[in-house]
PyMOL Python script that loads the backbone (N, CA, C, O; Angstrom):
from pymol import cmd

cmd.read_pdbstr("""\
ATOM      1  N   UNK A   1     -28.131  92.450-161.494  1.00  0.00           N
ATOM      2  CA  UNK A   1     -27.296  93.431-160.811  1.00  0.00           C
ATOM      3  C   UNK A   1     -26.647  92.813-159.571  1.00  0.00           C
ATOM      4  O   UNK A   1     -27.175  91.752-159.240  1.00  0.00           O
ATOM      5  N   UNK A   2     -25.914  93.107-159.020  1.00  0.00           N
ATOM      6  CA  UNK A   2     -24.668  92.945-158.107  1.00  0.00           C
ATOM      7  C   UNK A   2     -25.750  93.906-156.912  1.00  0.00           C
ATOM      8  O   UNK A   2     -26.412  94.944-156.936  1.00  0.00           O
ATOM      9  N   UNK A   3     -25.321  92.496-155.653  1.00  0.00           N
ATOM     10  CA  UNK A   3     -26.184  93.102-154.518  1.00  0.00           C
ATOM     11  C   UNK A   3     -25.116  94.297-153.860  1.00  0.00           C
ATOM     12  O   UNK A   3     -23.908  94.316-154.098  1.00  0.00           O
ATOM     13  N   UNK A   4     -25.603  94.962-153.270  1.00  0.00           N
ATOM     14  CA  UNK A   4     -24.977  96.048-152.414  1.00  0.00           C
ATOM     15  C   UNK A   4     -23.860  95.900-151.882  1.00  0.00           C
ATOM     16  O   UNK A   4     -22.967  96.748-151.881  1.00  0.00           O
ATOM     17  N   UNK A   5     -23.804  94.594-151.285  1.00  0.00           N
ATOM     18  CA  UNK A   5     -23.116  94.321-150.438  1.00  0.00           C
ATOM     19  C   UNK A   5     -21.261  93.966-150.801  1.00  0.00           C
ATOM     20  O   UNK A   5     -20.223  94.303-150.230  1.00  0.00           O
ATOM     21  N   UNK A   6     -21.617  92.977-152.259  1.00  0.00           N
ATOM     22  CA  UNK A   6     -20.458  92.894-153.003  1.00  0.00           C
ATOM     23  C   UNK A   6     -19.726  94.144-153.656  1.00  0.00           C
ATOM     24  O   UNK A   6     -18.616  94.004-154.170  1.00  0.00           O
ATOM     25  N   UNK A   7     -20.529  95.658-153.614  1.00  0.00           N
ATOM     26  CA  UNK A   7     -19.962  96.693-154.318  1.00  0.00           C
ATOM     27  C   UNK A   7     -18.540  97.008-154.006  1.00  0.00           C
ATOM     28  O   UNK A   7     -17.800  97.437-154.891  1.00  0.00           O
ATOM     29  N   UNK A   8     -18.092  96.799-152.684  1.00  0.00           N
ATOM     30  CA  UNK A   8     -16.913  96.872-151.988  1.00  0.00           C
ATOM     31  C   UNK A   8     -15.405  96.892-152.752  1.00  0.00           C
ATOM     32  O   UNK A   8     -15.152  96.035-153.598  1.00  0.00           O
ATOM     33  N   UNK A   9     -14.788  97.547-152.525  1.00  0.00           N
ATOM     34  CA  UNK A   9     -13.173  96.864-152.666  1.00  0.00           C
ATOM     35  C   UNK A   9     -12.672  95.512-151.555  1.00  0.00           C
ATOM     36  O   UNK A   9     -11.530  95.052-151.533  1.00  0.00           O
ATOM     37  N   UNK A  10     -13.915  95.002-150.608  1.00  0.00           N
ATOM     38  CA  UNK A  10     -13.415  94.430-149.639  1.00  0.00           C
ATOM     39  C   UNK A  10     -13.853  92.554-150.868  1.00  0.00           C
ATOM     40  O   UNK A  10     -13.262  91.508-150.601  1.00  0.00           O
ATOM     41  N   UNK A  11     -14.511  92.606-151.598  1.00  0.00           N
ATOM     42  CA  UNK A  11     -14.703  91.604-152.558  1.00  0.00           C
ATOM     43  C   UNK A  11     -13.618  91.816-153.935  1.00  0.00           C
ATOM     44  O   UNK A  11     -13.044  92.764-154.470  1.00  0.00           O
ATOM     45  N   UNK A  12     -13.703  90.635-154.098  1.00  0.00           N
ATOM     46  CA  UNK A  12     -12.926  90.331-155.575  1.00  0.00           C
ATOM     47  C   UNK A  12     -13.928  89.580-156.314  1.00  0.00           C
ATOM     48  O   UNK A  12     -14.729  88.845-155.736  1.00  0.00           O
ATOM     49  N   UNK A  13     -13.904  89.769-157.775  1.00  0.00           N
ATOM     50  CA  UNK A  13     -14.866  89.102-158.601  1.00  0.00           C
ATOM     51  C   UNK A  13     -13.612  87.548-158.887  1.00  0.00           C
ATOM     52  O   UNK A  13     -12.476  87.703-158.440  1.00  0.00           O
ATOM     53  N   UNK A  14     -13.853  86.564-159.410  1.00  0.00           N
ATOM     54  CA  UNK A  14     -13.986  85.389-159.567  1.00  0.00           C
ATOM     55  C   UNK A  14     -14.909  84.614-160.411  1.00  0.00           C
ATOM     56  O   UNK A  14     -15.963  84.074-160.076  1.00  0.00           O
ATOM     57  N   UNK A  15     -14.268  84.655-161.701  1.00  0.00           N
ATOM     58  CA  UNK A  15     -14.815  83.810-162.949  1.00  0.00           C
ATOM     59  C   UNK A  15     -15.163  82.833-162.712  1.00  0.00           C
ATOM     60  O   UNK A  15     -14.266  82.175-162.185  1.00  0.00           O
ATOM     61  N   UNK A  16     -16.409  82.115-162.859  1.00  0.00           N
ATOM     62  CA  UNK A  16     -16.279  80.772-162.839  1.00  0.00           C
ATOM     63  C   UNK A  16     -17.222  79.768-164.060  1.00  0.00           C
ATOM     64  O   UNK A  16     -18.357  80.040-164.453  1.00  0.00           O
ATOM     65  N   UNK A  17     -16.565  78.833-164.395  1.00  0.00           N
ATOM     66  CA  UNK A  17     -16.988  78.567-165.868  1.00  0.00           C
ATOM     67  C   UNK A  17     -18.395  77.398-165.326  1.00  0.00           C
ATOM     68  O   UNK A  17     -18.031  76.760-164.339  1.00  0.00           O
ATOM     69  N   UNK A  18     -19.546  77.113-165.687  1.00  0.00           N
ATOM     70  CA  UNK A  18     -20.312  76.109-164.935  1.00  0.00           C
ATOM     71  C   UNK A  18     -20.549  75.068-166.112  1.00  0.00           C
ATOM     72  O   UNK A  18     -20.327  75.317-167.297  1.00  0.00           O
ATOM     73  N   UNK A  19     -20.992  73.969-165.658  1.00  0.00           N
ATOM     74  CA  UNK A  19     -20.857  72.679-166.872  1.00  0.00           C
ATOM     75  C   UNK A  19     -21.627  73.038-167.666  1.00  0.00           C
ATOM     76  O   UNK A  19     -21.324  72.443-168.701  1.00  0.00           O
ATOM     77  N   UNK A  20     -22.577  73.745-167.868  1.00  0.00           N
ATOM     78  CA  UNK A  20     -23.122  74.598-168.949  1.00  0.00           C
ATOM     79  C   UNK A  20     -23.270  75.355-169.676  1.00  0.00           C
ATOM     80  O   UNK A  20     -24.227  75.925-170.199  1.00  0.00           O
ATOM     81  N   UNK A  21     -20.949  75.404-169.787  1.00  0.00           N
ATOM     82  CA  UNK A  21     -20.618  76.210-170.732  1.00  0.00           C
ATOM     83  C   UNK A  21     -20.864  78.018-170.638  1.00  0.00           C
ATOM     84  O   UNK A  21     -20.678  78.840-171.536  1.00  0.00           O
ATOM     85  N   UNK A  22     -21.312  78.237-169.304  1.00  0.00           N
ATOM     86  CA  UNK A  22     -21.703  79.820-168.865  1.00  0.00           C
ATOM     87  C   UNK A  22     -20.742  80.307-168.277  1.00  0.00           C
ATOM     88  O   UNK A  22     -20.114  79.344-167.839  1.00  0.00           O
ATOM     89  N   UNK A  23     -20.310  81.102-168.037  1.00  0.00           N
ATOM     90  CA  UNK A  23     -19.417  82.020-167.369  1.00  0.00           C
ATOM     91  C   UNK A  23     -19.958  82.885-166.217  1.00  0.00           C
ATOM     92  O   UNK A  23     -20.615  83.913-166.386  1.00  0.00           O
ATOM     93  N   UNK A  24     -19.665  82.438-165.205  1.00  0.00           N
ATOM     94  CA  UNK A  24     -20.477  83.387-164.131  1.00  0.00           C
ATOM     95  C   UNK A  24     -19.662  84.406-162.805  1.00  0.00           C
ATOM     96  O   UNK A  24     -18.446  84.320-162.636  1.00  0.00           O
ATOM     97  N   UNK A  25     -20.163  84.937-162.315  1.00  0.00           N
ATOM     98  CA  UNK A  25     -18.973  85.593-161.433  1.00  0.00           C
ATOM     99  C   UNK A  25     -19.635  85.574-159.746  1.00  0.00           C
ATOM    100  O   UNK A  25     -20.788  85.735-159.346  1.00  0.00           O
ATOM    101  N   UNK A  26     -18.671  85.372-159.196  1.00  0.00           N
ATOM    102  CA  UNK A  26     -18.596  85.113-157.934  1.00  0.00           C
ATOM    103  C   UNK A  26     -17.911  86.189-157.037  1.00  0.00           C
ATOM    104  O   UNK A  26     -16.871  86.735-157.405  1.00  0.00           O
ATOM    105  N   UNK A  27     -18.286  86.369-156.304  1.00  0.00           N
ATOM    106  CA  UNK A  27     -17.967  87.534-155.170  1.00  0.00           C
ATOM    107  C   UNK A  27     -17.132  86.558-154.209  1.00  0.00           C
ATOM    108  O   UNK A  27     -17.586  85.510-153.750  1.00  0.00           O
ATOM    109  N   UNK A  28     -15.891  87.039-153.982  1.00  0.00           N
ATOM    110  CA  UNK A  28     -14.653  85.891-152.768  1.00  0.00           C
ATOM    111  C   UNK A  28     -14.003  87.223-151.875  1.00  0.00           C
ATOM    112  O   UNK A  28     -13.593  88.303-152.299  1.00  0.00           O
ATOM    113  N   UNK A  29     -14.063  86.816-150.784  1.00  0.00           N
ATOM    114  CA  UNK A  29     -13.852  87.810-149.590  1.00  0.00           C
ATOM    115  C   UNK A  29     -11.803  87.946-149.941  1.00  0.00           C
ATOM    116  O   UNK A  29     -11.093  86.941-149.895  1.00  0.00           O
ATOM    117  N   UNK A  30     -11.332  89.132-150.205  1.00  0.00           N
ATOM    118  CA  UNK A  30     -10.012  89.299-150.353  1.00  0.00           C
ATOM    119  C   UNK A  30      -8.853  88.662-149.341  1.00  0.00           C
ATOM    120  O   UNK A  30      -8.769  88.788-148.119  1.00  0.00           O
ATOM    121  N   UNK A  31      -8.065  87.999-150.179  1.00  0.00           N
ATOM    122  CA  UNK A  31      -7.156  87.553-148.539  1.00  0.00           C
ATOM    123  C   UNK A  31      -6.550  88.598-147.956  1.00  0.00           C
ATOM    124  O   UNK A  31      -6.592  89.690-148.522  1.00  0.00           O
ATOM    125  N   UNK A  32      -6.081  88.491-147.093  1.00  0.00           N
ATOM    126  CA  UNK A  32      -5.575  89.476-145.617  1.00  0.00           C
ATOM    127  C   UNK A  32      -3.715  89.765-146.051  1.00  0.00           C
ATOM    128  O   UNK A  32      -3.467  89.221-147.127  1.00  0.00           O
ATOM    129  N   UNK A  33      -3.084  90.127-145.737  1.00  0.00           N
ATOM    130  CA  UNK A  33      -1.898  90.694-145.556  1.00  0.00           C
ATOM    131  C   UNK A  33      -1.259  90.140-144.375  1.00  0.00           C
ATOM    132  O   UNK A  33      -1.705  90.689-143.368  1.00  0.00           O
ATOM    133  N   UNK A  34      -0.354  89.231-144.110  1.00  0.00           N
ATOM    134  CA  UNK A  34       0.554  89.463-142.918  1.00  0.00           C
ATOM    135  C   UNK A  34       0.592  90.609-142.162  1.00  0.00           C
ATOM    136  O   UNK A  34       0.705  91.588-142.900  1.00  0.00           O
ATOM    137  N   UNK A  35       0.540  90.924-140.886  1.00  0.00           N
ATOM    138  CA  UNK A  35       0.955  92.112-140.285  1.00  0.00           C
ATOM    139  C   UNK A  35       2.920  92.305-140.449  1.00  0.00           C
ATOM    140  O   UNK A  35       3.732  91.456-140.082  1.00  0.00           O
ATOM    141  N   UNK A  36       3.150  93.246-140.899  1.00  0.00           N
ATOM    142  CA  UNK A  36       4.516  93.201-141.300  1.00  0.00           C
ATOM    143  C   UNK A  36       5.584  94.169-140.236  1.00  0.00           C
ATOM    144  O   UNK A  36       4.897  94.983-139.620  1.00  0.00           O
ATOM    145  N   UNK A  37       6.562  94.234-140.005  1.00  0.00           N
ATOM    146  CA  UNK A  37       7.697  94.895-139.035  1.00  0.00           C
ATOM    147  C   UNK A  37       7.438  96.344-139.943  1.00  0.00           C
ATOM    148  O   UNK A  37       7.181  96.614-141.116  1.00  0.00           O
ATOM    149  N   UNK A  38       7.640  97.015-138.806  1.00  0.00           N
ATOM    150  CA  UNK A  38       7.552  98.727-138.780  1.00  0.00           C
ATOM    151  C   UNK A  38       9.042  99.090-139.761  1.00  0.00           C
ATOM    152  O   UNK A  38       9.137  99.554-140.897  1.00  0.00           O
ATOM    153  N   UNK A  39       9.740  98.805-139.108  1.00  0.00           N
ATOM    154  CA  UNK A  39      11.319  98.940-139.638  1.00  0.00           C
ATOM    155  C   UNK A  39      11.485  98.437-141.061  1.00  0.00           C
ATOM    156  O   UNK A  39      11.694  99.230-141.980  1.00  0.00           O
ATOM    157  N   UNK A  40      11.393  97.099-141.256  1.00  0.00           N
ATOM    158  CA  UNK A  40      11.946  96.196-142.440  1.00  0.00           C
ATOM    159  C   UNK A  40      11.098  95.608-143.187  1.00  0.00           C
ATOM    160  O   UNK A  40      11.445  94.875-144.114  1.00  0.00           O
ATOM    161  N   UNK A  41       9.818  95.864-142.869  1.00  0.00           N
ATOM    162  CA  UNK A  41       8.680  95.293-143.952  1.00  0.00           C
ATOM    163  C   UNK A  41       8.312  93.915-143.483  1.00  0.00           C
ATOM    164  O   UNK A  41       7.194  93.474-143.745  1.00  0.00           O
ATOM    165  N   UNK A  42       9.211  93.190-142.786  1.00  0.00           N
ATOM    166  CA  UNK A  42       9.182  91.487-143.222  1.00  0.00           C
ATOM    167  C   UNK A  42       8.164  91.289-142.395  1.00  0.00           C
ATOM    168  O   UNK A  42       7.775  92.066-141.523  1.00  0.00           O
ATOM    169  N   UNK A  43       7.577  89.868-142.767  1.00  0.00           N
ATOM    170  CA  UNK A  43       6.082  89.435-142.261  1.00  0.00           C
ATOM    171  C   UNK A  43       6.654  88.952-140.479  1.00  0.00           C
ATOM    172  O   UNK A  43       7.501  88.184-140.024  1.00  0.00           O
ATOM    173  N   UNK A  44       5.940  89.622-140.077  1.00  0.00           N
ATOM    174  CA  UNK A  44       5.771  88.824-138.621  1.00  0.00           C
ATOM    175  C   UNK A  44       5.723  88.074-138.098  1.00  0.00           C
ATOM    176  O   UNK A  44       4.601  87.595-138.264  1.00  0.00           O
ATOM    177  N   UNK A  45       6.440  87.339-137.235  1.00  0.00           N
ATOM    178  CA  UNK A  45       5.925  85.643-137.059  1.00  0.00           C
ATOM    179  C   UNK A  45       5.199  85.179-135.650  1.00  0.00           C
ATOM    180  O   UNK A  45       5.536  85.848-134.673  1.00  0.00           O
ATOM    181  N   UNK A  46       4.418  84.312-135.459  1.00  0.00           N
ATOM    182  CA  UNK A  46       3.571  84.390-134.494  1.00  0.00           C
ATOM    183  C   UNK A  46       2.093  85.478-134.404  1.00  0.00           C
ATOM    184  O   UNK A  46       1.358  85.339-133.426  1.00  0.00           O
ATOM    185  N   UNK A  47       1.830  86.270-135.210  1.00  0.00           N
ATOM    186  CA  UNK A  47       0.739  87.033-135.508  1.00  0.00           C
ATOM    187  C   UNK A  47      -0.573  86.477-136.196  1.00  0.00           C
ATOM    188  O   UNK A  47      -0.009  86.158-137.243  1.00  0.00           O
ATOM    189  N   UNK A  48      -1.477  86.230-136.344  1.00  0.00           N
ATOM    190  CA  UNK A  48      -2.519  85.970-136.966  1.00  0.00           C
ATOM    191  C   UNK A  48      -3.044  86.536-138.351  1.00  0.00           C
ATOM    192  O   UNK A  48      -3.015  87.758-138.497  1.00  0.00           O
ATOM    193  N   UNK A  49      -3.452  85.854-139.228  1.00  0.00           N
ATOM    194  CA  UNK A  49      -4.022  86.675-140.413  1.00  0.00           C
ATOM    195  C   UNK A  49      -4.994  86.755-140.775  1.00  0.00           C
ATOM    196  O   UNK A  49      -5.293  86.214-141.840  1.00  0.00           O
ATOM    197  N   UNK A  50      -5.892  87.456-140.051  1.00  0.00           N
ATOM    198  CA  UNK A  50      -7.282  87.636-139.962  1.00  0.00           C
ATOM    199  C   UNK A  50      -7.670  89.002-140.315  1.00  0.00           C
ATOM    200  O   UNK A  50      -6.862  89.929-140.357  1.00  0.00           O
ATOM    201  N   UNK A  51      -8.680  89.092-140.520  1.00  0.00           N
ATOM    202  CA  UNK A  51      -9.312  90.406-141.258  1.00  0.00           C
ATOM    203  C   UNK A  51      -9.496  91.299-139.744  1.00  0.00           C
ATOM    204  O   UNK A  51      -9.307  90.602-138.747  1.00  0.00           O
ATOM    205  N   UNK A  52      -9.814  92.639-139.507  1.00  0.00           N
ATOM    206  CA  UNK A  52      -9.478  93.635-138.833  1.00  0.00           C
ATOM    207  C   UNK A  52     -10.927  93.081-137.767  1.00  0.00           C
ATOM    208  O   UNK A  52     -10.841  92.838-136.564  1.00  0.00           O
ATOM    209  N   UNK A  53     -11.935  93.004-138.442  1.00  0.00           N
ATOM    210  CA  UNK A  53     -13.109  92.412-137.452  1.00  0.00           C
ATOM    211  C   UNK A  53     -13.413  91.383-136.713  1.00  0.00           C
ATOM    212  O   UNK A  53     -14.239  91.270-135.808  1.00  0.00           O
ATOM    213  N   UNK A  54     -12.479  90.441-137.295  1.00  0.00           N
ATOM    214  CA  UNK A  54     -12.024  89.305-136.280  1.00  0.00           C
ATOM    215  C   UNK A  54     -10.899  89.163-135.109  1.00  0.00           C
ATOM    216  O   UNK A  54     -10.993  88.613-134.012  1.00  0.00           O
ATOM    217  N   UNK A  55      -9.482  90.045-135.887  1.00  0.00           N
ATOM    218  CA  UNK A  55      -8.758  90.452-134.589  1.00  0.00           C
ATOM    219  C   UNK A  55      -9.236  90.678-133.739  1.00  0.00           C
ATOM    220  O   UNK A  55      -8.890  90.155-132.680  1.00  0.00           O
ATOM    221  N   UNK A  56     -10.574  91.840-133.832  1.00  0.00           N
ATOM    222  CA  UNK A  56     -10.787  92.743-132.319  1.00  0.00           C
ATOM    223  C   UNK A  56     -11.644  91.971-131.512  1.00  0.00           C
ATOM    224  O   UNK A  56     -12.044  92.334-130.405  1.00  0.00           O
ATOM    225  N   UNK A  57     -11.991  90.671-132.186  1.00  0.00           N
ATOM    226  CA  UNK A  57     -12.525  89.618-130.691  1.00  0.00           C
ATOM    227  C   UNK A  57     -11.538  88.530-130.479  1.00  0.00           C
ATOM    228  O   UNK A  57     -11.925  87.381-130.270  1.00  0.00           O
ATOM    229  N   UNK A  58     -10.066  88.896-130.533  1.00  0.00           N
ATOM    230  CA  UNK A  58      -9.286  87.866-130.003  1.00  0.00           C
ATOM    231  C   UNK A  58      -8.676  88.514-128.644  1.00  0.00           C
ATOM    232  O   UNK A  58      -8.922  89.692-128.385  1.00  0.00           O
ATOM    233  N   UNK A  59      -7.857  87.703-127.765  1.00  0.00           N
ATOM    234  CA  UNK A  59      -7.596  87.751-126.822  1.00  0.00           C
ATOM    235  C   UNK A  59      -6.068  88.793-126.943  1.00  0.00           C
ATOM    236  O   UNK A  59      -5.370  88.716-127.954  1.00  0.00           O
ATOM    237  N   UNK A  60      -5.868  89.305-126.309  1.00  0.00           N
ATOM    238  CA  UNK A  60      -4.591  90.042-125.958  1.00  0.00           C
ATOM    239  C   UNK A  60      -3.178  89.552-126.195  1.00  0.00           C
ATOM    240  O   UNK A  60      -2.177  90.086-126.671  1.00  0.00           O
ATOM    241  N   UNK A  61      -3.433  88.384-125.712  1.00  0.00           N
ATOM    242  CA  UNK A  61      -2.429  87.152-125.571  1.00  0.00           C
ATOM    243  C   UNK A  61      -1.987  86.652-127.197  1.00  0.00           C
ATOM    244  O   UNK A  61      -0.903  86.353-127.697  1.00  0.00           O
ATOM    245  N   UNK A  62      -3.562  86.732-127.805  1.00  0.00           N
ATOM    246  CA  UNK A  62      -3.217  86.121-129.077  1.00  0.00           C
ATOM    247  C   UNK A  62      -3.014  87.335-130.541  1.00  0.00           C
ATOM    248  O   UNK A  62      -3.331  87.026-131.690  1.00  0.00           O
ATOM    249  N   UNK A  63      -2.553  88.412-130.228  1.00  0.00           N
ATOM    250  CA  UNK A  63      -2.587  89.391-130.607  1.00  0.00           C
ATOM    251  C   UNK A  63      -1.596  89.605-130.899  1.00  0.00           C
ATOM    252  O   UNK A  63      -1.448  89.930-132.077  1.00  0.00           O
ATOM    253  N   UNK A  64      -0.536  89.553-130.130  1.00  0.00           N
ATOM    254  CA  UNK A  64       0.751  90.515-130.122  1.00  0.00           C
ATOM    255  C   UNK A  64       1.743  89.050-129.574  1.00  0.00           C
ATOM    256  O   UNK A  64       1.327  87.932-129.271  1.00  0.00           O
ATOM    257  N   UNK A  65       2.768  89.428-129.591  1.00  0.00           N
ATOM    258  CA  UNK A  65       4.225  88.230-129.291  1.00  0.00           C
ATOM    259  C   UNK A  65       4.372  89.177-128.223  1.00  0.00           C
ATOM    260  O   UNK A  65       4.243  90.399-128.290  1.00  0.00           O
ATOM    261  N   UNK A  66       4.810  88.085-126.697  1.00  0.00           N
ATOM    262  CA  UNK A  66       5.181  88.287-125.383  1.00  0.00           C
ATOM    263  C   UNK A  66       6.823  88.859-125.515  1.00  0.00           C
ATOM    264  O   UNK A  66       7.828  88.206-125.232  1.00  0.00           O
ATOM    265  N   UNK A  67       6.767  90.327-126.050  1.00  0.00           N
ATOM    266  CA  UNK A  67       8.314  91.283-125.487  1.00  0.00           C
ATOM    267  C   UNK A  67       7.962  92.145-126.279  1.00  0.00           C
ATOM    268  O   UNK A  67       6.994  92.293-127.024  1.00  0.00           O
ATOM    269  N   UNK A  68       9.239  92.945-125.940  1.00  0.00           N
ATOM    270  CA  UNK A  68       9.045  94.851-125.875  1.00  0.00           C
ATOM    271  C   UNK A  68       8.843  94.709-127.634  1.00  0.00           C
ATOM    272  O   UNK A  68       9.381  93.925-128.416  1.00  0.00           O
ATOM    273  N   UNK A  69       7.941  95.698-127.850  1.00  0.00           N
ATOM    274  CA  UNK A  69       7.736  95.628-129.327  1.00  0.00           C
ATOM    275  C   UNK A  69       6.909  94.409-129.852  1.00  0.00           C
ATOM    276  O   UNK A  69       7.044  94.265-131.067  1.00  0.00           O
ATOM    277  N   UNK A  70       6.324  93.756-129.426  1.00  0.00           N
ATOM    278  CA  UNK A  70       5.511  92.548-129.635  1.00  0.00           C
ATOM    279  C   UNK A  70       4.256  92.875-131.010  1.00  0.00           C
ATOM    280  O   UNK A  70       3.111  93.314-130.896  1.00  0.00           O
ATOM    281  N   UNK A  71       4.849  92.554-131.988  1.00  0.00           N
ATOM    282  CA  UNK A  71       3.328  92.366-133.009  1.00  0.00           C
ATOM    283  C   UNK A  71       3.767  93.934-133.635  1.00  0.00           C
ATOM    284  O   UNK A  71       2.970  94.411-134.443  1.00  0.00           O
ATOM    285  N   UNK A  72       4.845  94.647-133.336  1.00  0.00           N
ATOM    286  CA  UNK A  72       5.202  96.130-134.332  1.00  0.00           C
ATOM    287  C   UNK A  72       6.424  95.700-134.844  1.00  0.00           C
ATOM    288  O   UNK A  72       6.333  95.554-136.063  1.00  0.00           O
ATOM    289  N   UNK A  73       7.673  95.405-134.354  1.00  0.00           N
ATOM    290  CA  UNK A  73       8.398  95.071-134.764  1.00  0.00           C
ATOM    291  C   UNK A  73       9.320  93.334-134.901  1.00  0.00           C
ATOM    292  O   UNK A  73       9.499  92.725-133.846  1.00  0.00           O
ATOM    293  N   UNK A  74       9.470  93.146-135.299  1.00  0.00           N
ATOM    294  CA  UNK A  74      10.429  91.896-135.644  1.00  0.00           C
ATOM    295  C   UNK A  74      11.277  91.039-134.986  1.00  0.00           C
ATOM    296  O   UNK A  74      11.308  91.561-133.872  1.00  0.00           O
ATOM    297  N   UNK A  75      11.929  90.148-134.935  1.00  0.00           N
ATOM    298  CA  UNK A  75      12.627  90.058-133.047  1.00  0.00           C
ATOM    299  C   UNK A  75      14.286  90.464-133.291  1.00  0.00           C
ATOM    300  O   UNK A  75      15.082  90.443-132.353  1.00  0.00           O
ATOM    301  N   UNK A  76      14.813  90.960-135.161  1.00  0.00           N
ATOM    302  CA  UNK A  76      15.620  91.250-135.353  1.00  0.00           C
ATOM    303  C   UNK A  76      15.879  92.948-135.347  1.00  0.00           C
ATOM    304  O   UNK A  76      16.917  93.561-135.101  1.00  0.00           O
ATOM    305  N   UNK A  77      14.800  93.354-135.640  1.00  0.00           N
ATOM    306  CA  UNK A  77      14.551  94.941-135.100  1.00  0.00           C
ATOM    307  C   UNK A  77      14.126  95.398-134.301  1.00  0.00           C
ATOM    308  O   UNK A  77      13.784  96.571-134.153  1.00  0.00           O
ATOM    309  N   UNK A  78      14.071  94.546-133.636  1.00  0.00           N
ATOM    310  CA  UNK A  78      13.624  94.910-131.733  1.00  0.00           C
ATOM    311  C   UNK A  78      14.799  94.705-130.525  1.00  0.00           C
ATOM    312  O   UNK A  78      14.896  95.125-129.372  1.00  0.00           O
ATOM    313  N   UNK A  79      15.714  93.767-131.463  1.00  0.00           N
ATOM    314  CA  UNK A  79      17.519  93.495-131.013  1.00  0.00           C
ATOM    315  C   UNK A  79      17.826  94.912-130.894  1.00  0.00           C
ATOM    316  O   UNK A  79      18.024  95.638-129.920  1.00  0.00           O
ATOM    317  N   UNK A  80      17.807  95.186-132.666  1.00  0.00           N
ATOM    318  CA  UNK A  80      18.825  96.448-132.669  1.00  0.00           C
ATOM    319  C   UNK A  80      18.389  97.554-131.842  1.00  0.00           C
ATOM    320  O   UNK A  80      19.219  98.153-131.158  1.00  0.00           O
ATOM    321  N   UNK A  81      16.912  97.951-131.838  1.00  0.00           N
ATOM    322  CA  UNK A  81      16.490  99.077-131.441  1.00  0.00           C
ATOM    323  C   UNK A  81      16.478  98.818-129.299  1.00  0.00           C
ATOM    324  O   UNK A  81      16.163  99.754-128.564  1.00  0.00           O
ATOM    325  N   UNK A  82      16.708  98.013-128.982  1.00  0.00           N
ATOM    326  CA  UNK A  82      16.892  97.620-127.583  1.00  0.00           C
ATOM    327  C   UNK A  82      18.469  98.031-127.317  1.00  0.00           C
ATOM    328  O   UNK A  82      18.828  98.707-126.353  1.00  0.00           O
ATOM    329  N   UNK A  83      19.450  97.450-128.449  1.00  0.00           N
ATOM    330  CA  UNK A  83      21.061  97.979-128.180  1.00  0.00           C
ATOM    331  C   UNK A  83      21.016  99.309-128.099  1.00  0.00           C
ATOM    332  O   UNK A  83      21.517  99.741-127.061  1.00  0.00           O
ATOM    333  N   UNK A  84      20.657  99.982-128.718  1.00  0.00           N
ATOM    334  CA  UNK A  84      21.343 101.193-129.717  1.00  0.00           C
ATOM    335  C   UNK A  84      20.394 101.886-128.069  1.00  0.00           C
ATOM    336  O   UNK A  84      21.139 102.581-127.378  1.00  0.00           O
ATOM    337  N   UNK A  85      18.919 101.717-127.501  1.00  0.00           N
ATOM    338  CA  UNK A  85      18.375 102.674-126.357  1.00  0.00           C
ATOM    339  C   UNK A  85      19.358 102.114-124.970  1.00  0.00           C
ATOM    340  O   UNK A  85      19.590 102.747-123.940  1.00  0.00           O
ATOM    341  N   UNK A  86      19.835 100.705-125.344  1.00  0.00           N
ATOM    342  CA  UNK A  86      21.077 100.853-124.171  1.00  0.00           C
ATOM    343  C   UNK A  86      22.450 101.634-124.469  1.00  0.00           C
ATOM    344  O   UNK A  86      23.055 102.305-123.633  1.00  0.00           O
ATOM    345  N   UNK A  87      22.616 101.548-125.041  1.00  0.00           N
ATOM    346  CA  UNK A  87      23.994 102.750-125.807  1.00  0.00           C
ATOM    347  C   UNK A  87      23.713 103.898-125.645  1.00  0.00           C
ATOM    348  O   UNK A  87      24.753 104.552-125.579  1.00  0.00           O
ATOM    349  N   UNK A  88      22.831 104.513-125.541  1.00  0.00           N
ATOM    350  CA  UNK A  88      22.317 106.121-125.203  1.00  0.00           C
ATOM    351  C   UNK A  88      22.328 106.059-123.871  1.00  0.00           C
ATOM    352  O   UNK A  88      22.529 107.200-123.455  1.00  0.00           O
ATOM    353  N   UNK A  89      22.172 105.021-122.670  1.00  0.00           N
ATOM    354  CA  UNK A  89      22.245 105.460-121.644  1.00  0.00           C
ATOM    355  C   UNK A  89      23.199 106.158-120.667  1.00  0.00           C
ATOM    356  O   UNK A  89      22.805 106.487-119.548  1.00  0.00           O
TER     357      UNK A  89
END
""", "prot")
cmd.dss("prot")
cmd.show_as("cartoon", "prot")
cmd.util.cbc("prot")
cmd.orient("prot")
């Protein structure tokens, strides 16, 4: 039986064939997702791709990109949305 711990959606199973002709399965921790722009989907750049329990012991600094919208939006949807709140003024 499959320990407790692998029951998760946070595991993926993983075939693996051994020189003894067996077939066995392996529990592999799921890869992570880019953090992606609010607006346009596209992957973020300068962000980290770490699982949610490791972010929350990184530093502030290494978290988010230094300007308005840092680590939510994009630096091409953070253009537009900076024009368009100076145009309303």
């Amino acid at each position: 039986m499959v320990s407790g711990k692998y029951k998760t959606k946070r595991f993926r199973k993983v075939f693996i064939k051994t020189p003894g002709a067996r077939t066995i399965v392996h529990y592999r921790q799921r890869k992570v997702n880019l953090p992606k722009c609010a607006e346009c989907k596209t992957p973020l750049k300068g962000m980290p791709k770490l699982l949610s329990s490791q972010f929350k012991n990184l530093s502030k600094s290494k978290k988010t990109t230094n300007r308005p919208y840092g680590g939510n939006l994009c630096s091409a949807c953070m253009r537009s949305k900076l024009k368009q709140k100076a145009r309303e003024m």
